[in-house]
ZADO-1210 file (C-alpha; in nm, 4 decimals, padded with zeros to 6 digits):
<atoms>
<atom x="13.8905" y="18.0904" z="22.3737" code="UNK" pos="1"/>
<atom x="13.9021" y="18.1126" z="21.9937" code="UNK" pos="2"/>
<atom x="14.1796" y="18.2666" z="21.8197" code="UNK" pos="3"/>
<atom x="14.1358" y="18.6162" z="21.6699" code="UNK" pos="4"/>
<atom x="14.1294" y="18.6628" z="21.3354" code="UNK" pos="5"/>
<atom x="14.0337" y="18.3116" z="21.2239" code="UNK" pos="6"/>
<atom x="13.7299" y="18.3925" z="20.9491" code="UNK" pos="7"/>
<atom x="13.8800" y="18.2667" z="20.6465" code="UNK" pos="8"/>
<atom x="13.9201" y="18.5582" z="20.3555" code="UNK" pos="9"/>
<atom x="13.8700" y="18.6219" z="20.0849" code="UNK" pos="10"/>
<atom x="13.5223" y="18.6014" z="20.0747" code="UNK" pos="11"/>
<atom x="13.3659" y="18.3833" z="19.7849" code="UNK" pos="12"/>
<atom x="13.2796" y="18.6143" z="19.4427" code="UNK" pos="13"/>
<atom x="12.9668" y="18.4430" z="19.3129" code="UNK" pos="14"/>
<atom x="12.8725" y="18.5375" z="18.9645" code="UNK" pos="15"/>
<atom x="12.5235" y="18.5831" z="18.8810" code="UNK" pos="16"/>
<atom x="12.3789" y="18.5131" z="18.4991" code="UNK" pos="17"/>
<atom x="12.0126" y="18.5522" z="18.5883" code="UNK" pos="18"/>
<atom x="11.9404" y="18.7375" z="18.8820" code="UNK" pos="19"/>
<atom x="11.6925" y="19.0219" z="18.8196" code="UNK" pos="20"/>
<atom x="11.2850" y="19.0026" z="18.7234" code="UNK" pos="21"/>
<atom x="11.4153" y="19.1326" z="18.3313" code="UNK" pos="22"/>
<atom x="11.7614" y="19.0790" z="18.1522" code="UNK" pos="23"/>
<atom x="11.9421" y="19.3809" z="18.1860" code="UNK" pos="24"/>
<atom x="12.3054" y="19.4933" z="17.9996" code="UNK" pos="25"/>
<atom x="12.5103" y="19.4330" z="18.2879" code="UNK" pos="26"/>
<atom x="12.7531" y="19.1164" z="18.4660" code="UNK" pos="27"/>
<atom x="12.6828" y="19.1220" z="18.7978" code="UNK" pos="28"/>
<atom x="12.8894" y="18.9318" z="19.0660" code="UNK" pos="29"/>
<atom x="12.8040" y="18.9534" z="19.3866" code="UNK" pos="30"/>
<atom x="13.0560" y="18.9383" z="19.7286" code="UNK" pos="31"/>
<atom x="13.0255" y="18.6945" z="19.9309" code="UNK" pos="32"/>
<atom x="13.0626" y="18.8431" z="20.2808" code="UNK" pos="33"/>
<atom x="12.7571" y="18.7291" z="20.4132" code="UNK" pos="34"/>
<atom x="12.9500" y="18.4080" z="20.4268" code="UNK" pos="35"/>
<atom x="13.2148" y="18.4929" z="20.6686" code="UNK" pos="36"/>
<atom x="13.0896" y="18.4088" z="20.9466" code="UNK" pos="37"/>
<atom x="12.7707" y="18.2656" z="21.0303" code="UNK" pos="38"/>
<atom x="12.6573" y="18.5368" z="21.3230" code="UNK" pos="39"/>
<atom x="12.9626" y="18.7709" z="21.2719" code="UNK" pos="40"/>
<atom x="12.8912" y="18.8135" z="20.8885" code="UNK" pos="41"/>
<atom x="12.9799" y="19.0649" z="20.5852" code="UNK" pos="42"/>
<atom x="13.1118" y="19.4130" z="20.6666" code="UNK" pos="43"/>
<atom x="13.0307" y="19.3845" z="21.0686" code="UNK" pos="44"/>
<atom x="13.3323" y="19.1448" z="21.0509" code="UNK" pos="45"/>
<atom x="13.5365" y="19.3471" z="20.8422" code="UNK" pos="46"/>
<atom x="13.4818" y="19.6480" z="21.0600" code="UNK" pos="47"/>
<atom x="13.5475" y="19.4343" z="21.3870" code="UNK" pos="48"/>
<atom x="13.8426" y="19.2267" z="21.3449" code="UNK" pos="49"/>
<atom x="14.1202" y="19.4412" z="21.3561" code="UNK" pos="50"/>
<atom x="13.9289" y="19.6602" z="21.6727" code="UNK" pos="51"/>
<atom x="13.9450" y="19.3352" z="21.8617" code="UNK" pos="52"/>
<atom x="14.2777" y="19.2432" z="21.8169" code="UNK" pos="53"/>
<atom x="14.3815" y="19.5985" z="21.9478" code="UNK" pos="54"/>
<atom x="14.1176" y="19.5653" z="22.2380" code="UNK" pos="55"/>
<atom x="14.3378" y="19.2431" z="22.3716" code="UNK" pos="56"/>
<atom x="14.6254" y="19.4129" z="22.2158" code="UNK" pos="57"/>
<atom x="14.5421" y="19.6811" z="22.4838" code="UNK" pos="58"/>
<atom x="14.4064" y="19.4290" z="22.7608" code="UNK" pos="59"/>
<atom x="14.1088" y="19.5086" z="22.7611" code="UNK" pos="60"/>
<atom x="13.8389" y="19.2301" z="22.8866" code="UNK" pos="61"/>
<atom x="13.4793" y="19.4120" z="22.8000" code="UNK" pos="62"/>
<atom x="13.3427" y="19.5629" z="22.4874" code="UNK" pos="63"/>
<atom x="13.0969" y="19.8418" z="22.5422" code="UNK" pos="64"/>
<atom x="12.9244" y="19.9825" z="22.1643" code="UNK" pos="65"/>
<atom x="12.5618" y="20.1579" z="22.1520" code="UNK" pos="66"/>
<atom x="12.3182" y="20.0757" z="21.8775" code="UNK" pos="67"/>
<atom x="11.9328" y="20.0104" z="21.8262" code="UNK" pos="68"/>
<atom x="11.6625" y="19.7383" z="21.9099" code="UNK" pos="69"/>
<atom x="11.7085" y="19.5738" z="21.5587" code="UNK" pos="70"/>
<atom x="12.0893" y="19.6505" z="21.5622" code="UNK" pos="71"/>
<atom x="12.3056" y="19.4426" z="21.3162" code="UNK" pos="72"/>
<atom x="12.6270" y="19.6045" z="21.4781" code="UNK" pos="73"/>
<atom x="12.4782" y="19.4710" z="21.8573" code="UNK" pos="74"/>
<atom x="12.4088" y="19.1472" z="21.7135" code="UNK" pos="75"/>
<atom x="12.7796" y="19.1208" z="21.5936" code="UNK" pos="76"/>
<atom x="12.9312" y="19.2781" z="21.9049" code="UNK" pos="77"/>
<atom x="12.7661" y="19.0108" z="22.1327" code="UNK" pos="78"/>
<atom x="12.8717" y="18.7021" z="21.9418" code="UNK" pos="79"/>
<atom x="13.1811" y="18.8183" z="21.8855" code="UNK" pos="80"/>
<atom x="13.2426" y="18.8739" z="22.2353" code="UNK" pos="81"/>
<atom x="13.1343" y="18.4951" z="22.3676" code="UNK" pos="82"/>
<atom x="13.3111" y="18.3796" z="22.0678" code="UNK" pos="83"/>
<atom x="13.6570" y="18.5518" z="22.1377" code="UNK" pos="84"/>
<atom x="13.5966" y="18.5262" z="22.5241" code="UNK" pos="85"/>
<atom x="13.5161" y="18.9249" z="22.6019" code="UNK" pos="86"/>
<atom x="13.2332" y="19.1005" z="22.8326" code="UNK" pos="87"/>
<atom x="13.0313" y="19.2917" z="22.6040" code="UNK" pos="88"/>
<atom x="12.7749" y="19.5406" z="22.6891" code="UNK" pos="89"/>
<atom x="12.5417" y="19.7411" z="22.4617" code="UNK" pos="90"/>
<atom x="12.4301" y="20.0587" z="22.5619" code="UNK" pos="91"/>
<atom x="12.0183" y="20.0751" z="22.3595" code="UNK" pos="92"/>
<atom x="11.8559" y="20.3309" z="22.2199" code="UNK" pos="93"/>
<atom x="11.5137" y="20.3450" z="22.3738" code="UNK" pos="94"/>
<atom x="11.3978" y="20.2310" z="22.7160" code="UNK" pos="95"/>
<atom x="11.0674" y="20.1018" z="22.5528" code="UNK" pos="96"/>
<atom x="11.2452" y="19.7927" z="22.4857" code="UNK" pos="97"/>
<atom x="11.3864" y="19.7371" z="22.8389" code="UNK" pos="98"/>
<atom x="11.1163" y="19.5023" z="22.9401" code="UNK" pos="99"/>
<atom x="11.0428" y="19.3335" z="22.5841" code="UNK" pos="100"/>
<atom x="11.2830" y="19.1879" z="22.3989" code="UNK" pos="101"/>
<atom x="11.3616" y="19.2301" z="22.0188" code="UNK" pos="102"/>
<atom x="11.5403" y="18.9037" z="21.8177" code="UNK" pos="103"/>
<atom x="11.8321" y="19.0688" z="21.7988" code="UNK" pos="104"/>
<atom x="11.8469" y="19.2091" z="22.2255" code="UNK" pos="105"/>
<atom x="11.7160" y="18.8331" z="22.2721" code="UNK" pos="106"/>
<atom x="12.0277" y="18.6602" z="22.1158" code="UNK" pos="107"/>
<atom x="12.2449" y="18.9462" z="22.2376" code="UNK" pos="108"/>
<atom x="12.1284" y="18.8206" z="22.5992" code="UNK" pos="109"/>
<atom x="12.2027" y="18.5011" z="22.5177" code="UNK" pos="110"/>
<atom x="12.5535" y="18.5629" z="22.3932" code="UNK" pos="111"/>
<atom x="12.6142" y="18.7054" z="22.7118" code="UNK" pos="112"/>
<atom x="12.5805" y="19.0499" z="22.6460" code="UNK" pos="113"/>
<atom x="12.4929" y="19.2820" z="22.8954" code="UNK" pos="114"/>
<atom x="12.2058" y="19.5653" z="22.7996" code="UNK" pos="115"/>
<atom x="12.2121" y="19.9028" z="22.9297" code="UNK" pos="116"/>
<atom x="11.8941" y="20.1099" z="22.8035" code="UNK" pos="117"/>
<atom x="11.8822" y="20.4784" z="22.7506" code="UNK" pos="118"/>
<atom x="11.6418" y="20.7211" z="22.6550" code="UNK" pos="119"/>
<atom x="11.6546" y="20.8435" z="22.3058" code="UNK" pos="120"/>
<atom x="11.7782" y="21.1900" z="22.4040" code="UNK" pos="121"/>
<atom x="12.1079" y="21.0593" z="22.5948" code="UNK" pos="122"/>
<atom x="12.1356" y="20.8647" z="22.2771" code="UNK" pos="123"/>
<atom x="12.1371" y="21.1527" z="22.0683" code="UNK" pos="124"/>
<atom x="12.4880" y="21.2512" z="22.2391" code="UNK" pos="125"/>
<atom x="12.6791" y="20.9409" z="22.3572" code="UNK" pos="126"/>
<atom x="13.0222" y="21.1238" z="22.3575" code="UNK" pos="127"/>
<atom x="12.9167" y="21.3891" z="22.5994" code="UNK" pos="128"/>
<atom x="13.1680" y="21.3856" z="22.9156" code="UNK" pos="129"/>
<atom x="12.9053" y="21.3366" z="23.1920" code="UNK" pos="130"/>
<atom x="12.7271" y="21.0741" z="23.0361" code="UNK" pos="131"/>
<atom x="13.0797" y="20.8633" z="22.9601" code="UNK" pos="132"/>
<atom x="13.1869" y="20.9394" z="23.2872" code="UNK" pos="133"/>
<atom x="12.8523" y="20.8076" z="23.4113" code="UNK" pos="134"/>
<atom x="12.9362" y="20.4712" z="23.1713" code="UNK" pos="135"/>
<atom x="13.2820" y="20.4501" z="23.3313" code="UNK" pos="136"/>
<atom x="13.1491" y="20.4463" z="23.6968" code="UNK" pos="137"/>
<atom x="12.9414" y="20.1919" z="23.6263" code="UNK" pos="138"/>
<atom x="13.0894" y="19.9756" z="23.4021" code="UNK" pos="139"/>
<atom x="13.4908" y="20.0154" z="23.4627" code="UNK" pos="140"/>
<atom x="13.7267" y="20.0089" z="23.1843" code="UNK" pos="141"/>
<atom x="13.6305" y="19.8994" z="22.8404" code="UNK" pos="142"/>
<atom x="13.6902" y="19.9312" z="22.5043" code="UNK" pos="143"/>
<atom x="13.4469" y="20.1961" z="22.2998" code="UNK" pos="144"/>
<atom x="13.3364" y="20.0817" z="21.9621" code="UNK" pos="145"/>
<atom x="13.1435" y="20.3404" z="21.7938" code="UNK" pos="146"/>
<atom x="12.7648" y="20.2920" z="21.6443" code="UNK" pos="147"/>
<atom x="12.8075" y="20.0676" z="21.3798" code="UNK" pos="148"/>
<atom x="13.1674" y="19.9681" z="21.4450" code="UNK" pos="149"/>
<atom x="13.2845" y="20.2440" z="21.2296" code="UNK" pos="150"/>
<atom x="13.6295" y="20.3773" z="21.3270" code="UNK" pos="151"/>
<atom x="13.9564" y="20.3824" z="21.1496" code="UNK" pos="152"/>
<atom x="14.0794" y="20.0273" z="21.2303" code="UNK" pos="153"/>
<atom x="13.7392" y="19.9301" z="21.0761" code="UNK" pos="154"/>
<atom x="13.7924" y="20.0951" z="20.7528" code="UNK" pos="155"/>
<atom x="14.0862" y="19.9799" z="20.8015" code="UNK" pos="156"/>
<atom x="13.9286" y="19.6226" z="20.8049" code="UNK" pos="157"/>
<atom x="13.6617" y="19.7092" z="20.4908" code="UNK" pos="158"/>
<atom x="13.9966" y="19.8710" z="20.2472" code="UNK" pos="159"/>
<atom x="14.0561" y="19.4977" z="20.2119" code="UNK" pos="160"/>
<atom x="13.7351" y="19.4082" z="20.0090" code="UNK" pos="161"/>
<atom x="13.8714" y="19.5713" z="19.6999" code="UNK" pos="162"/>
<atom x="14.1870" y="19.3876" z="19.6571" code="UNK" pos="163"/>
<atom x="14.0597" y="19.0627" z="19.7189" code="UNK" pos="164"/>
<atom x="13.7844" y="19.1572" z="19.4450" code="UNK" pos="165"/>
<atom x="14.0964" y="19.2361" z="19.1789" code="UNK" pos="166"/>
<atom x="14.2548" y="18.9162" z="19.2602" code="UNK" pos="167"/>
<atom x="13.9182" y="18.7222" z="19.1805" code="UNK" pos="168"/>
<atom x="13.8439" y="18.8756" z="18.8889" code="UNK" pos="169"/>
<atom x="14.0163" y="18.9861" z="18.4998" code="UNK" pos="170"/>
<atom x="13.9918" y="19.2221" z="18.3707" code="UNK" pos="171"/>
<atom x="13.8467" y="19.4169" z="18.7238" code="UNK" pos="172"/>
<atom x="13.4917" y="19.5700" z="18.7412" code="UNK" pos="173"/>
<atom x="13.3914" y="19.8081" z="18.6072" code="UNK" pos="174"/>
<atom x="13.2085" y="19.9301" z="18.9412" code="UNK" pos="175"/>
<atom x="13.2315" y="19.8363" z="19.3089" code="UNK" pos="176"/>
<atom x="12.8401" y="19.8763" z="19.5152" code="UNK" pos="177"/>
<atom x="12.7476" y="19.8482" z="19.9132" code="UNK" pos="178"/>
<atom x="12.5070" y="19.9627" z="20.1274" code="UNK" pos="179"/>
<atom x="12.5062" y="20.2873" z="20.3707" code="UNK" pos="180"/>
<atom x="12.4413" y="20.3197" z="20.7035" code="UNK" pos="181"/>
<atom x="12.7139" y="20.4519" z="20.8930" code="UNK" pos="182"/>
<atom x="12.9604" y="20.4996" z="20.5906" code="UNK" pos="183"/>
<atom x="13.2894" y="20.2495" z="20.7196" code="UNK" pos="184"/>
<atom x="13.2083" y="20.0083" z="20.3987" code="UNK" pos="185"/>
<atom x="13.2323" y="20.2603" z="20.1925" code="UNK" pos="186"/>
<atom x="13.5058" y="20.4427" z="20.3303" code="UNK" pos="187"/>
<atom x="13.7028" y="20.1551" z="20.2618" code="UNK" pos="188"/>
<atom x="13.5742" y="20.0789" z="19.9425" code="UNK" pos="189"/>
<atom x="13.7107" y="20.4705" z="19.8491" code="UNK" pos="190"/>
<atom x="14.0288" y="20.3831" z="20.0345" code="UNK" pos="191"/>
<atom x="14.1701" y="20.0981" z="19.8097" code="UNK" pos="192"/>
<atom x="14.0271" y="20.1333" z="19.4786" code="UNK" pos="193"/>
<atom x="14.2620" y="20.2235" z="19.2079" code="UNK" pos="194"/>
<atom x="14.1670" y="20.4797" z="18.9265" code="UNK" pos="195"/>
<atom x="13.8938" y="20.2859" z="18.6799" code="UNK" pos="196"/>
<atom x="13.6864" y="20.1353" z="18.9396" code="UNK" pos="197"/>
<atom x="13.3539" y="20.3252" z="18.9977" code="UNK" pos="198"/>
<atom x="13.2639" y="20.2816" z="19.3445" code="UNK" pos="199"/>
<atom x="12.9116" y="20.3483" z="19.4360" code="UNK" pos="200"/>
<atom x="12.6829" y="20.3720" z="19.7833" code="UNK" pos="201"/>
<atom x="12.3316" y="20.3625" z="19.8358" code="UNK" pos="202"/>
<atom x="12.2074" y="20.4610" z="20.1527" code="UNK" pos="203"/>
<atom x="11.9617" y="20.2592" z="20.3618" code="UNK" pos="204"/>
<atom x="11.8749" y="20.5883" z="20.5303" code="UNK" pos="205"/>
<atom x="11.6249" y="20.8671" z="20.3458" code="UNK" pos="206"/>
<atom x="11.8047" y="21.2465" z="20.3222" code="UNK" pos="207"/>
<atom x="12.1466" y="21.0858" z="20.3757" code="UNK" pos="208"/>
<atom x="12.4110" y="21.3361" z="20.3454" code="UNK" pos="209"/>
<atom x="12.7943" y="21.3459" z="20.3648" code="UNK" pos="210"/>
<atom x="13.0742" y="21.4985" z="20.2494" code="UNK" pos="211"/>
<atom x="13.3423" y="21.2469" z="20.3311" code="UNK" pos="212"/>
<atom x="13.2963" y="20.9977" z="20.0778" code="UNK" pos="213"/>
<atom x="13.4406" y="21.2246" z="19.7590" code="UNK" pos="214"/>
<atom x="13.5620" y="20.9149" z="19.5701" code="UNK" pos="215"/>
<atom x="13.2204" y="20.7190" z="19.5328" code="UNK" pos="216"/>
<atom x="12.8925" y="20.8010" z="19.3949" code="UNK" pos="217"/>
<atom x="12.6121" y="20.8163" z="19.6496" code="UNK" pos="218"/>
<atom x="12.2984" y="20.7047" z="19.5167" code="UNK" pos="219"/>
<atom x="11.9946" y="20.8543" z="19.7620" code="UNK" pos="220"/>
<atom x="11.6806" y="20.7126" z="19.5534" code="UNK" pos="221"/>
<atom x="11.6664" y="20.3295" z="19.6755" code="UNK" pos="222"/>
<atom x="11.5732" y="20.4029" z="20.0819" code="UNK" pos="223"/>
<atom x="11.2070" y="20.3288" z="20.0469" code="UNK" pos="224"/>
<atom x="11.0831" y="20.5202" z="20.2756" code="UNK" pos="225"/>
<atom x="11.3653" y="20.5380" z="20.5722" code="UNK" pos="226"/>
<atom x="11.6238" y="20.3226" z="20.7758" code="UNK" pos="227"/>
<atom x="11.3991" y="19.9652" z="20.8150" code="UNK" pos="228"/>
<atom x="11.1273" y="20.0637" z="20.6311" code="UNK" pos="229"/>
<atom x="11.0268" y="19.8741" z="20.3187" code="UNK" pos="230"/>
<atom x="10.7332" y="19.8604" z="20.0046" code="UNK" pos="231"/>
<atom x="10.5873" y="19.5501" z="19.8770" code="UNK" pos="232"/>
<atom x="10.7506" y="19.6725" z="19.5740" code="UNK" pos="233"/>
<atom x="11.0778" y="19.5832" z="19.6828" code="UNK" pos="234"/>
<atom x="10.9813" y="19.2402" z="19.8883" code="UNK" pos="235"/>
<atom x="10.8283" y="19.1315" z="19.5550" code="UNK" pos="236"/>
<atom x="11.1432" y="19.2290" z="19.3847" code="UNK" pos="237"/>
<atom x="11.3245" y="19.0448" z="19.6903" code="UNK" pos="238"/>
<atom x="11.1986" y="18.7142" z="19.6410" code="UNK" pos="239"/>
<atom x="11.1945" y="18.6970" z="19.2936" code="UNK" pos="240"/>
<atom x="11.5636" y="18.7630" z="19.3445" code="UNK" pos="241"/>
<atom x="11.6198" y="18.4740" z="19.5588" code="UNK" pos="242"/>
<atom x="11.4101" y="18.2269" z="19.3675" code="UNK" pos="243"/>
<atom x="11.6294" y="18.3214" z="19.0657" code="UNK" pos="244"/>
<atom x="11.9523" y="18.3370" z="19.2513" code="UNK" pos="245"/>
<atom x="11.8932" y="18.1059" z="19.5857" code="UNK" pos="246"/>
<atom x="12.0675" y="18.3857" z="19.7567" code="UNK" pos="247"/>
<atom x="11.8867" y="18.5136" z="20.1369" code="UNK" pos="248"/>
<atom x="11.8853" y="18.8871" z="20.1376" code="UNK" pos="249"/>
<atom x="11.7375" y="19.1117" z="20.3688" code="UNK" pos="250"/>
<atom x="11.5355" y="19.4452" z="20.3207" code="UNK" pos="251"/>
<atom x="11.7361" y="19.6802" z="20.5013" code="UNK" pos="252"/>
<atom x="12.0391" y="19.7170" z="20.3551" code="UNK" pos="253"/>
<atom x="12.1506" y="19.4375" z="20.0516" code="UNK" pos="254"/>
<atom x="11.8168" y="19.4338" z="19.8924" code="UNK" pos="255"/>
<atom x="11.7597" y="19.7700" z="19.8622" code="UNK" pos="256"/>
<atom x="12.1359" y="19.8712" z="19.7193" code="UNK" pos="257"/>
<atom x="12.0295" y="19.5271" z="19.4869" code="UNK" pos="258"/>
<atom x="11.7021" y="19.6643" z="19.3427" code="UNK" pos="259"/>
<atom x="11.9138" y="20.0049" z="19.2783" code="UNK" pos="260"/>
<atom x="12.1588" y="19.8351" z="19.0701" code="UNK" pos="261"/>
<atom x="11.8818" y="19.6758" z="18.8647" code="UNK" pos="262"/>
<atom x="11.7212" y="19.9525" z="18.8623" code="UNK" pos="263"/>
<atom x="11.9526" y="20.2192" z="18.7147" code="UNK" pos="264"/>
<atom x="12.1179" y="19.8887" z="18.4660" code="UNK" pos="265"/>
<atom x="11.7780" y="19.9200" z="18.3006" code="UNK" pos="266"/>
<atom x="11.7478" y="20.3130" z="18.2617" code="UNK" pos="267"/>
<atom x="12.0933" y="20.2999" z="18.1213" code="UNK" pos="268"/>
<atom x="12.3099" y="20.4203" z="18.3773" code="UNK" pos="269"/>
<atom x="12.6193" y="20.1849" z="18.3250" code="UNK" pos="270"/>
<atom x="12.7795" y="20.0989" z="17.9510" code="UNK" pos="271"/>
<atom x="12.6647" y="19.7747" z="17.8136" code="UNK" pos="272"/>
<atom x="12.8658" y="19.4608" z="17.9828" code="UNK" pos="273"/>
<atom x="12.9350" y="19.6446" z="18.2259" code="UNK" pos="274"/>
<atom x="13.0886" y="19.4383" z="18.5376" code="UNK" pos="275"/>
<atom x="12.9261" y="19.4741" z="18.8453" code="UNK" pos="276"/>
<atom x="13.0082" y="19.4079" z="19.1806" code="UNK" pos="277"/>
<atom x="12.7977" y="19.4214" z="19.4613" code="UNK" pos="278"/>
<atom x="12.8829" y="19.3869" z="19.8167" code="UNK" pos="279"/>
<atom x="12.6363" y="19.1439" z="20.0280" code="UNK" pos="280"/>
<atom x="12.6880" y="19.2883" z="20.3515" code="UNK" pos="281"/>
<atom x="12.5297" y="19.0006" z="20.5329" code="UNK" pos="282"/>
<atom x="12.2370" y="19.1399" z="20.8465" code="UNK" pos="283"/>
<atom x="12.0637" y="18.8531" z="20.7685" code="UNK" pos="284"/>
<atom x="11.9234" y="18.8196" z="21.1521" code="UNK" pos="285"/>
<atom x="11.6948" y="19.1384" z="21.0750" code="UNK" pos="286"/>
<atom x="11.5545" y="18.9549" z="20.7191" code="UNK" pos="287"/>
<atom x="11.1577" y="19.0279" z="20.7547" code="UNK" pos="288"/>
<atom x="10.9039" y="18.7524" z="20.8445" code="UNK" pos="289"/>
<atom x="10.7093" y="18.9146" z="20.5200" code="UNK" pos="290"/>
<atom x="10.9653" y="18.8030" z="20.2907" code="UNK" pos="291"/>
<atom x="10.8796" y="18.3795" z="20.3717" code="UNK" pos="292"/>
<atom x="10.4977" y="18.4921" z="20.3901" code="UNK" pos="293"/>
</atoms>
């Protein structure tokens, strides 16, 4: 069984002189996190390290956590659960998918993982006391992550992005950038940065709304469409950005926040040499087939 807690941090901060289709005024750097681990990677490790220490903290053997088809958080769960020698199960949105596979429910199988499929209205309530009874009968104890892994020992987990970021770089940045889905990143982001650091989401999902994020900046405009959906707009802008940078993104969530921040750096939005820091929160096992077409 491998130790807990063995992913080597801080992450790498990569600086990036060329990395968008035009020069624009800014510095951008870009974190690592996608390096972390090479299944277990950017913020799904961040937001899962400290639950599993208190899961064996607690004695707990299984890990039960709900998510999607295409879920980066199920992907995680299930590889770190063969890695760190737990059960795992993921409760699925969608009982279409029970008898066909996905990548991601394929390697979650193969890590072990046990899949329990629902229909997408039990999904919509996953905390309601009949259906977790009805989880507890049939599965015996476990330890609950949320969707997404987003909890308080997660953001717990994410707070620590900023101050490795001010120990790798001097003066700091001027601005701090992730993507949105569930909101833990970014919660953590909010949690550590000191006064003079702009920190800044932009949510993978269209009509994203919240009002627990007061510290950062959410920018709404860079979904393209919805959660998973795309435009050969940004794929084009995708692989220009990895021919210019030999960095792998993906379209969901680190390519879109990525074409924002070029985006707004040419329309002006941050002062002239300004430093930039975005966040590569990994997902790279939902990267689209399109983008090596």
């Amino acid at each position: 069984m491998t130790p807990l807690l063995t992913v080597p941090t801080p992450s790498r901060l990569q600086f990036l002189p060329d990395p968008f289709p035009d020069p624009v005024p800014i510095r951008l750097y870009l974190k690592r996190d996608d390096e972390l681990h090479p299944a277990i990677s950017g913020n799904k490790w961040r937001k899962l390290k400290y639950n599993l220490a208190e899961a064996r903290r607690l004695g707990h053997q299984t890990l039960l956590t709900y998510g999607g088809a295409w879920s980066n958080h199920i992907y995680a769960v299930a590889a770190a659960g063969k890695e760190f020698g737990f059960s795992t199960i993921g409760v699925i949105r969608g009982q279409d998918h029970r008898e066909r596979d996905t990548p991601t429910l394929a390697f979650a199988r193969q890590q072990g993982m046990h899949l329990h499929f629902i229909t997408r209205q039990q999904y919509r309530n996953p905390t309601d006391p009949v259906f977790q009874q009805e989880l507890q009968l049939l599965f015996g104890p476990y330890y609950e992550l949320p969707e997404g892994g987003t909890n308080e020992l997660a953001i717990q987990g994410t707070a620590e992005i900023i101050p490795e970021i001010i120990g790798q770089l001097d003066p700091w940045p001027d601005a701090v950038c992730c993507p949105v889905g569930t909101g833990g990143t970014l919660a953590g982001l909010e949690r550590s940065a000191p006064d003079g650091i702009s920190i800044l989401g932009f949510p993978a999902l269209k009509g994203f709304v919240s009002d627990k994020h007061p510290r950062a900046q959410l920018v709404t405009d860079y979904h393209f469409g919805g959660y998973a959906k795309t435009t050969p707009d940004l794929l084009a802008f995708i692989r220009r950005f990895e021919q210019q940078t030999g960095v792998r993104l993906e379209q969901v969530y680190t390519g879109k926040m990525l074409y924002g921040i070029y985006d707004l750096a040419r329309h002006g939005f941050f002062k002239p040499g300004a430093a930039v820091v975005a966040l590569h929160t990994g997902g790279l096992q939902g990267r689209s087939e399109a983008l090596d077409s």
